[in-house]
N, C-alpha and C positions, 0 to 999 in steps of 0.2 A: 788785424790784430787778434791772435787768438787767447781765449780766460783759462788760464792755468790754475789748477787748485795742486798742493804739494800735500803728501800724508808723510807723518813724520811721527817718533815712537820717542825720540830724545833730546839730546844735546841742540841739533840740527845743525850743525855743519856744513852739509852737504845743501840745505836750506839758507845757509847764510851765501856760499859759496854764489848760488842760483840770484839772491838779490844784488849782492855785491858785482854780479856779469851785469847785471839788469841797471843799477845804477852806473855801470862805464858805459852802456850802450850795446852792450854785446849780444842783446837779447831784444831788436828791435821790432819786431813781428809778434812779439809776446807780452801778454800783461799775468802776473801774478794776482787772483783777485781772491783767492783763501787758503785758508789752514787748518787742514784735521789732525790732529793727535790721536793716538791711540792712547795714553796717560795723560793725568790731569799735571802731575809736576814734569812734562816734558818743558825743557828749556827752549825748544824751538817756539811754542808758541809766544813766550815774549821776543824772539827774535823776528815774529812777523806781526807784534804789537809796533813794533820799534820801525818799521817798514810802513805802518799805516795800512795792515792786512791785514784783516778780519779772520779771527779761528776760533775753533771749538774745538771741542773732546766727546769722540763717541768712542768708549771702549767695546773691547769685545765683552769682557765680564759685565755689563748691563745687558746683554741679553742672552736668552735663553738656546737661543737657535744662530748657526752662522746665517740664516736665511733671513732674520729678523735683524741681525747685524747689517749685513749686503743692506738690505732694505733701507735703512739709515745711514749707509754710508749713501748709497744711490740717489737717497732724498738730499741730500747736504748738498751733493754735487752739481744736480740739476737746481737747486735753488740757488746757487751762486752763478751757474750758467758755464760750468766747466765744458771745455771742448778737450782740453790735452789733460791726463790726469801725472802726475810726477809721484813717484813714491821714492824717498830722499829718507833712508834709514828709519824705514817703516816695518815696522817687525810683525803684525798680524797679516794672517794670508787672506788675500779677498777671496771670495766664493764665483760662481759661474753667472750669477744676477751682472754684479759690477764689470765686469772681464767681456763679457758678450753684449752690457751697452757703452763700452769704451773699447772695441776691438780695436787691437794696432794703436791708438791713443795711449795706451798706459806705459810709464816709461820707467825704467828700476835700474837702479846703480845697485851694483854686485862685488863683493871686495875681492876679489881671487880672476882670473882667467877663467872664465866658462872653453870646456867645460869642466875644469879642476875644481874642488871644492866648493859645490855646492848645490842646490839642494834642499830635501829638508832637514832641519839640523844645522847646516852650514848658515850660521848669522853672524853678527859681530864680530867678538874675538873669537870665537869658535874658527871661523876660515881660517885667522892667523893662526891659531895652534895646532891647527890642523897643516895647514902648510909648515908650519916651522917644527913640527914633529915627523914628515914625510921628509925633509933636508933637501926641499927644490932652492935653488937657486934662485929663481925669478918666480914674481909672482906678481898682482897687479890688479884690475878694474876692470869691469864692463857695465854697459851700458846695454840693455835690452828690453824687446818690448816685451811684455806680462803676456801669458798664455794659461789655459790651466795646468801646465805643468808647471812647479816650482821653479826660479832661473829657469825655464827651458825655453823662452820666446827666441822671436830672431833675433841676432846681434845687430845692436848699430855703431859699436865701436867698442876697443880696446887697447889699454896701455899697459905696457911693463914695466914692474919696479924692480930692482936688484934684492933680495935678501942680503942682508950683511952680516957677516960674523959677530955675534954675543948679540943680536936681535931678540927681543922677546915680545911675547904678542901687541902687547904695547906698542912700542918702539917700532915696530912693520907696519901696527895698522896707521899711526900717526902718519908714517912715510908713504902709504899704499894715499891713502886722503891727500897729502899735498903733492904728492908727484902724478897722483889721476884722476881719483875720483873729483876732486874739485876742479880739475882740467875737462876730462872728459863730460862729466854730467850737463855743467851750461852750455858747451859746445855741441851736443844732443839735443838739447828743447831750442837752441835758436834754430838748428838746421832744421829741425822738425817744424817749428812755427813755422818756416818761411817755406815752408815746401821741397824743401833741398834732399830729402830721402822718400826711396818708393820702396812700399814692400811686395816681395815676392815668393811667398811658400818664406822657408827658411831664410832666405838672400835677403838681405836690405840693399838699395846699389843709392847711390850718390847722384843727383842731377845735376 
């Protein structure tokens, strides 16, 4: 059973998403044992009060330095005893401390197709208007691991959504979240808990 910590910036959706697999059983190899915020009025942290999991809030505006930042995320992580780390609509970028003592553990849901939109800059509604200003047709999720390049880790999965006619950022992202990202992200951390994915340079392959 491996201790999941989730870093999450709002709503948490993609947080609820993660518990609700976890209560049908879908995430048997895996326990959820914290919650960091980047905001103190992020709504996910009562969604893992509500779950009987333990969070905090370390911003990035409480410190001075991104190194002093890392520093305290990296202390929260090993104090809760994190092996997998999930970032689930986490909007600050971690620094090289965190990344290099969670290599290939770190796992990020991305709202667009890598590698279309995204990036830095590429967040939230920005992917959406971004896609629905370019006039692609499909658009969609992934699921990859954290590297120091922004979105640039390996892929471990990805789905597509249709664009629809009179869509606006809105109305995509809502669609892109229930037809993947809430599909694809828990189907990521069980296959990862249980050993089910091996990485290789770029390749993720499936055992």
């Amino acid at each position: 059973m491996l201790k999941i910590a989730v870093l999450v910036s709002g709503g948490g959706t993609n947080l609820q998403a993660l518990l609700d697999a976890k209560a049908r059983g879908e995430i048997p190899h895996g326990e959820f044992v914290h919650v960091i915020a980047s905001r103190p009025d992020a709504y996910a942290l009562t969604r893992a009060a509500n779950a009987g999991i333990s969070g905090e809030v370390i911003s990035r505006k409480s410190f001075a330095t991104l190194e002093e930042y890392d520093a305290a995320i990296l202390q929260a992580l090993r104090a809760c005893g994190a092996q997998i780390v999930v970032l689930a609509g986490f909007l600050s970028i971690l620094g090289p401390t965190v990344i290099e003592a969670y290599r290939d553990r770190i796992i990020n849901i991305h709202p667009a197709l890598i590698p279309s939109f995204c990036g830095k800059g590429y967040y939230g509604l920005h992917v959406h208007e971004a896609a629905l200003a370019r006039g692609v047709k499909v658009t969609g999720a992934t699921v990859h691991l954290v590297n120091e390049i922004p979105d640039g880790g390996p892929i471990l999965s990805q789905k597509a959504v249709l664009v629809e006619e009179g869509d606006t950022p809105e109305t995509l992202q809502r669609r892109v979240m229930e037809q993947a990202e809430w599909i694809l992200l828990p189907q990521a951390v069980s296959d990862f808990c249980a050993g089910r994915l091996s990485v290789h340079g770029a390749w993720v392959s499936r055992k």
